[in-house]
C-alpha positions in Angstrom: 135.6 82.0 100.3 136.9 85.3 99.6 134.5 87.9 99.0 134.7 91.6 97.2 132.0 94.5 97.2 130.1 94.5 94.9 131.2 97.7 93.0 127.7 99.5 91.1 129.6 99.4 87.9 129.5 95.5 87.3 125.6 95.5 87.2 123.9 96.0 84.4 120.5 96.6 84.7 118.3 94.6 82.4 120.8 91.9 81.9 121.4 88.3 84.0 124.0 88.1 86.8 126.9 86.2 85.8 127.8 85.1 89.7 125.6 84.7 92.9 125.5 87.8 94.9 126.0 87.4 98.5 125.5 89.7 102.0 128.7 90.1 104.4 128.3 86.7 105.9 127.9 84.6 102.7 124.4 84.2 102.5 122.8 84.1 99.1 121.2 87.2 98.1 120.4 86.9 94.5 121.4 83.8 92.1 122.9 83.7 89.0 121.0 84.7 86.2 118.8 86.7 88.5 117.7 90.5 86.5 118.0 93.7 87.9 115.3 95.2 86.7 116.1 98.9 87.9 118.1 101.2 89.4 116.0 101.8 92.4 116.3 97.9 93.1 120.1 98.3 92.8 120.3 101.0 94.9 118.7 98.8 97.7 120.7 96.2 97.1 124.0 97.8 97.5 122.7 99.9 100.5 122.1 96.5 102.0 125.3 95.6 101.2 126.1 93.2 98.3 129.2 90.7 97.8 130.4 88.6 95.5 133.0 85.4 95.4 136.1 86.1 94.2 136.6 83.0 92.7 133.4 83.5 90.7 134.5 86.8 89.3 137.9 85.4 88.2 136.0 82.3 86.4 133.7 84.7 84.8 136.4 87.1 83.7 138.5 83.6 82.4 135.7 82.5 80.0 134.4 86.1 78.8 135.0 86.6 75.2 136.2 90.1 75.5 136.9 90.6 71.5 133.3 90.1 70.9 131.4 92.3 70.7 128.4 91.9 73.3 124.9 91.3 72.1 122.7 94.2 72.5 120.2 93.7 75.1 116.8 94.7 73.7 115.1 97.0 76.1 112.1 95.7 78.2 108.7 96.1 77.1 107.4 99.0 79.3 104.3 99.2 77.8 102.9 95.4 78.4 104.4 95.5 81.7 102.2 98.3 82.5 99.2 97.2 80.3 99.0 94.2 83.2 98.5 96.7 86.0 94.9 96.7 86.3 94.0 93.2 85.8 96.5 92.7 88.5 95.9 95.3 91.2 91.7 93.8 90.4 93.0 90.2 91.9 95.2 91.9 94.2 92.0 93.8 95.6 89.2 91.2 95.2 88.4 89.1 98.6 90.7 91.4 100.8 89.9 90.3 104.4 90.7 86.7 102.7 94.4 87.4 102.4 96.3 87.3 105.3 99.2 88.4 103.4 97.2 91.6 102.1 99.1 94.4 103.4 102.6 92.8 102.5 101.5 91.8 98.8 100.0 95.6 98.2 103.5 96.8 99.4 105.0 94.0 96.8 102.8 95.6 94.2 103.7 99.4 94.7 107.5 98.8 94.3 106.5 97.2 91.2 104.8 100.0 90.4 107.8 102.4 91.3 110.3 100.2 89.8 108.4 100.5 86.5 108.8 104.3 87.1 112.2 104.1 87.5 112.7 102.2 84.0 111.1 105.7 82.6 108.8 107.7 83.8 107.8 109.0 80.5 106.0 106.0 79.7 104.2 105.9 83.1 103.0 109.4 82.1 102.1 108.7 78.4 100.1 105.6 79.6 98.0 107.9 81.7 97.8 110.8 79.4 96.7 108.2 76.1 93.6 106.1 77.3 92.1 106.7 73.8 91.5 102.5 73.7 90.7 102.3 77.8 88.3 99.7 78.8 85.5 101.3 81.0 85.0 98.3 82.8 89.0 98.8 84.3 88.3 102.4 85.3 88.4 101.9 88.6 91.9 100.6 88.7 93.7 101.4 86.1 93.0 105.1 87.7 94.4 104.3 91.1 97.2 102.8 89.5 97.6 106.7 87.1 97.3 108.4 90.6 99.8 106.2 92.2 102.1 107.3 89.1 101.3 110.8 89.9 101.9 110.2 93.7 105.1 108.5 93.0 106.7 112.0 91.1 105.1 114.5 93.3 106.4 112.9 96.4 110.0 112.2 95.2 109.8 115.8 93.6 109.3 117.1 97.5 111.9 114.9 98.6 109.7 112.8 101.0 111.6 110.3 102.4 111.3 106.7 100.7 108.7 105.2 103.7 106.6 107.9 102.8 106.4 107.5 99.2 105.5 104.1 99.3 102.6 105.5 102.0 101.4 107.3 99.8 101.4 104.9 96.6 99.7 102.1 98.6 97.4 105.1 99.7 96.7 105.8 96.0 96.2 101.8 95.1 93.7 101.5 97.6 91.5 104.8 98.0 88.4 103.4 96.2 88.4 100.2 97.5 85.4 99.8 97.7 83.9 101.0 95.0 86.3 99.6 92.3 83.7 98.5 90.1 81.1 101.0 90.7 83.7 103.3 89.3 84.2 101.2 85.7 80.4 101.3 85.7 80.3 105.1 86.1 82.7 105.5 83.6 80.7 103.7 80.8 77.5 105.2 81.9 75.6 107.9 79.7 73.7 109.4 82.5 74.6 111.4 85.2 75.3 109.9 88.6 72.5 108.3 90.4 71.9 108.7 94.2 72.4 105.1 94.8 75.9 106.0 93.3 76.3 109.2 94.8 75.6 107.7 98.3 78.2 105.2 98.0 80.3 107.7 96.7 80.4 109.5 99.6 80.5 106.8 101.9 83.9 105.1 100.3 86.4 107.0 102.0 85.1 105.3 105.3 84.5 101.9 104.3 87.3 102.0 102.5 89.6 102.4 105.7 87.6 99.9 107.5 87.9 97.3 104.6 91.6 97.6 104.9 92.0 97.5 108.7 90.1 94.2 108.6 92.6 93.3 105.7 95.2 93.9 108.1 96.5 97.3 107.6 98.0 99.2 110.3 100.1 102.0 108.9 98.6 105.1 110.1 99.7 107.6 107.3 98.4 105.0 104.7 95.2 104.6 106.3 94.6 108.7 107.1 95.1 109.4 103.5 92.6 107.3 102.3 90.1 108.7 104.9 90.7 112.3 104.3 91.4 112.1 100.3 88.3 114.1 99.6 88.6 116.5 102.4 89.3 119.9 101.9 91.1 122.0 103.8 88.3 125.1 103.9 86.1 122.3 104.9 84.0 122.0 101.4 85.1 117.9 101.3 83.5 115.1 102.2 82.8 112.7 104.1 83.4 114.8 107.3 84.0 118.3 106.0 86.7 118.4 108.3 89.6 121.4 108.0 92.6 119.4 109.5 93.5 117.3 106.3 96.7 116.0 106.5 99.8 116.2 103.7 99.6 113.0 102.3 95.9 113.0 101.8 96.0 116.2 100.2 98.9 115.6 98.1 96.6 111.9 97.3 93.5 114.5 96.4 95.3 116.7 94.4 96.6 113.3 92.2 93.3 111.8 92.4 91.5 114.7 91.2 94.2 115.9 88.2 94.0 112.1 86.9 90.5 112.3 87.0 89.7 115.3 85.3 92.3 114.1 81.9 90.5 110.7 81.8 87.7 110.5 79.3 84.0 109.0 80.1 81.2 107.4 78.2 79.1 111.0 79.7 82.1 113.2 79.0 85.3 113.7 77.1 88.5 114.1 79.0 89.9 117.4 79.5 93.4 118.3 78.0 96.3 118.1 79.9 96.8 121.9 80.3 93.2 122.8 81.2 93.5 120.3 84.0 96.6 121.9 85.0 95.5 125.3 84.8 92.3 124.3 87.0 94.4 122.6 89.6 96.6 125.9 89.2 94.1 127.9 89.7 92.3 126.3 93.0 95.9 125.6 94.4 96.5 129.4 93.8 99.8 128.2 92.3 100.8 126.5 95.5 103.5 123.9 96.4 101.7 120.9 95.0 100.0 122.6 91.4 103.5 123.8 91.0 105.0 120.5 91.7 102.6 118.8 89.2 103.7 120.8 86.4 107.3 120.3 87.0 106.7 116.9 87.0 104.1 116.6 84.4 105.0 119.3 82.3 102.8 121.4 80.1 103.1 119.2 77.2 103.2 115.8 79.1 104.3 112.4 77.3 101.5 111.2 75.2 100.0 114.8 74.5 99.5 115.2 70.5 101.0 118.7 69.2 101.4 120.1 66.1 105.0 121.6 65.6 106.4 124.9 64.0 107.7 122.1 61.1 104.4 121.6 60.5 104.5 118.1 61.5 102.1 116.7 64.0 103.8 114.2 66.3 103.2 112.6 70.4 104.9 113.8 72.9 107.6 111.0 74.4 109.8 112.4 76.5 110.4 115.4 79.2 113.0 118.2 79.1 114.3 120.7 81.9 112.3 122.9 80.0 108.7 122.2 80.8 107.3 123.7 77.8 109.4 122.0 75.6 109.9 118.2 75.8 111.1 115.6 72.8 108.4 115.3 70.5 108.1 112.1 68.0 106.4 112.8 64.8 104.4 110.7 63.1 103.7 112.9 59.7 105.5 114.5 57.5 105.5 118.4 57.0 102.0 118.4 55.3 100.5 116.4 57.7 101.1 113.1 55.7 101.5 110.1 58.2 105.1 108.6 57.6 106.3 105.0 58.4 109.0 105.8 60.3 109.0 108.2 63.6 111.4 111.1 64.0 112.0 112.6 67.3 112.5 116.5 67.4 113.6 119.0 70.5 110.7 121.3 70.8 113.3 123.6 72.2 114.5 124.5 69.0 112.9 127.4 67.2 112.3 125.1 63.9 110.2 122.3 66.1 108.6 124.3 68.5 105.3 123.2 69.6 102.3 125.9 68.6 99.3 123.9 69.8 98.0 120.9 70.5 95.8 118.5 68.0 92.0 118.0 68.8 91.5 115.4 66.3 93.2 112.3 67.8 91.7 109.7 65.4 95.4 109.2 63.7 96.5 107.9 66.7 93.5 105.2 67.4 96.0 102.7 66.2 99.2 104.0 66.8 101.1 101.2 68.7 103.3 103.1 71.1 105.8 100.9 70.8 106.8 102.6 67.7 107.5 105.5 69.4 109.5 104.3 72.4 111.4 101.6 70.7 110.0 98.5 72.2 108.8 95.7 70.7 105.2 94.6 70.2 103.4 94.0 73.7 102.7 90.7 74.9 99.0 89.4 75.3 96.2 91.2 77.6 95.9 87.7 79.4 99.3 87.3 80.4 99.7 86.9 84.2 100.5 90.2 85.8 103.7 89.7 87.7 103.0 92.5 89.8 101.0 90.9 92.7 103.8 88.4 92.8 107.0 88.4 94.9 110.2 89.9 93.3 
């Protein structure tokens, strides 16, 4: 068998393998037909080394068709992908200390997460951003899954290396172990916090750790996170009011906390993008991480509604270099008329610049965002998640 590298430029992402793809001594890495689903999982792959058989190749090349024209391959559907999240990080979580395989299937489930990033970001973004429709009752994960987003661009922005960033996601999937559901409760509450709650509250970070030692857990750097993610480093946190917070945990608080604050409750509505970054701004006193979260997030984050110079309102879908002026879609026409088909505008240009943002978000209610990303319509609710499987 004679093999050749596997050069990058024969893999599309998003589209079945036409030959087995082997490592330097033959073994079978990936089968025929097998998906790439990004380019982070390419990258690992070639680092690892990736061959194919020769033979293969030239059998492929011998029965391709190469005057016709290829089929376009329809993009994946981002948004159902990620609509499965929190059902599936709630059975990934339930009956912990049960799973002797815990702390290797949470690692399988935050490079799902990231490679979901990596297919586009923006939609990560928008789904935190738009939880107009959010089910109360899914709080709890769906938030951890928003910070872990969050986590995912900050620490990449600060070039952390890769073991790191997955430190920190896990850190962000598991923070509020404990009190999961106590969280969706909270969140569809109309009264303020009740001792009972605020006592477990403040004992999670704790139980939290111990809950996942028991599971299994023995990175260090995942497990100090979670303890000190509501420590602050004048000492005002909690549990321990301690001063000596470590990065990851307050680069975890500062996610936490921002995701938080833009996510709406039965007791209060959420607080727009930009107040929560000029909060965070403002208690960071524009430090590293505030400045990173802008860069990343940008003023006008995917999913933001904005009125434009045009006069057309429209939902923020994409980012720019220029963080005050991303790729808008609009969904009216210039006298605020909804229209049937979506138009995307630079915001960079005078014509379509943005000159506010919309309070009134009822148009969008039943906006399917699809529409404005391209995808098709989004498989059911009940689907099983694939994320707590193996890849």
């Amino acid at each position: 068998m004679k093999m050749l590298r596997l050069p990058r430029s024969k893999v599309q992402i998003g589209t079945p393998l036409p030959w087995n793809v082997r490592d330097a001594e033959g073994l079978l890495l990936l089968s025929r037909g097998h998906v790439v689903e990004s380019e982070h999982q390419l990258e690992l792959l070639l680092q690892r080394g990736a061959f194919v058989d020769a033979e293969e190749v030239r059998l492929v090349e011998r029965n391709a068709e190469p005057e016709q024209a290829k089929a376009p391959v329809a993009p994946p559907n981002l948004f159902g992908l990620w609509e499965q999240t929190a059902e599936g990080l709630k059975k990934l979580l339930t009956d912990v200390t049960q799973q002797p395989d815990f702390a290797e299937r949470v690692d399988q489930f935050a490079h799902h997460v990231l490679e979901l990033v990596d297919l586009n970001p923006d939609v990560g973004i928008y789904r935190s951003v738009r939880q107009d429709n959010a089910k109360n009752f899914y709080y709890g994960y769906s938030h951890s899954v928003h910070t872990a987003v969050l986590c995912i661009l900050m620490s990449r922005h600060l070039r952390w290396p890769t073991e790191r960033v997955m430190s920190l996601v896990k850190a962000a999937l598991t923070m509020n172990i404990t009190i999961l559901d106590l969280q969706g409760q909270m969140a569809g509450q109309d009264v303020p916090m009740k001792d009972k709650q605020r006592a477990a509250i403040q004992a999670h970070p704790a139980q939290s750790v111990e809950l996942l030692e028991k599971a299994g857990v023995t990175d260090s750097d995942w497990l100090a996170a979670v303890a000190q993610h509501h420590e602050r480093p004048d000492g005002s946190g909690y549990p321990l009011g301690r001063e000596d917070v470590c990065e990851m945990a307050v680069a975890l608080r500062v996610a936490d906390v921002f995701m938080a604050k833009i996510s709406p409750r039965a007791l209060r509505a959420a607080l727009s993008p930009q107040e929560a970054v000029r909060e965070l701004y403002r208690e960071d006193k524009g430090g590293v991480l505030s400045t990173t979260v802008i860069k990343e997030f940008g003023i006008y984050p995917p999913g933001d509604f904005v009125k434009l110079a045009s006069g057309e309102l429209g939902v923020v879908v994409q980012r720019t270099g220029n963080a005050r002026a991303p790729i808008v879609a609009a969904i009216t026409d210039t006298a605020g008329r909804p229209v049937a088909r979506t138009v995307r505008h630079d915001t960079g240009q005078a014509a379509f610049a943005i000159v506010g943002n919309v309070a009134d978000k009822a148009m969008l209610m039943r906006l399917p965002p699809e529409r404005l990303y391209g995808f098709s319509a989004a498989p059911p609710a009940q689907e099983t998640p694939p994320t707590a499987q193996s890849h």
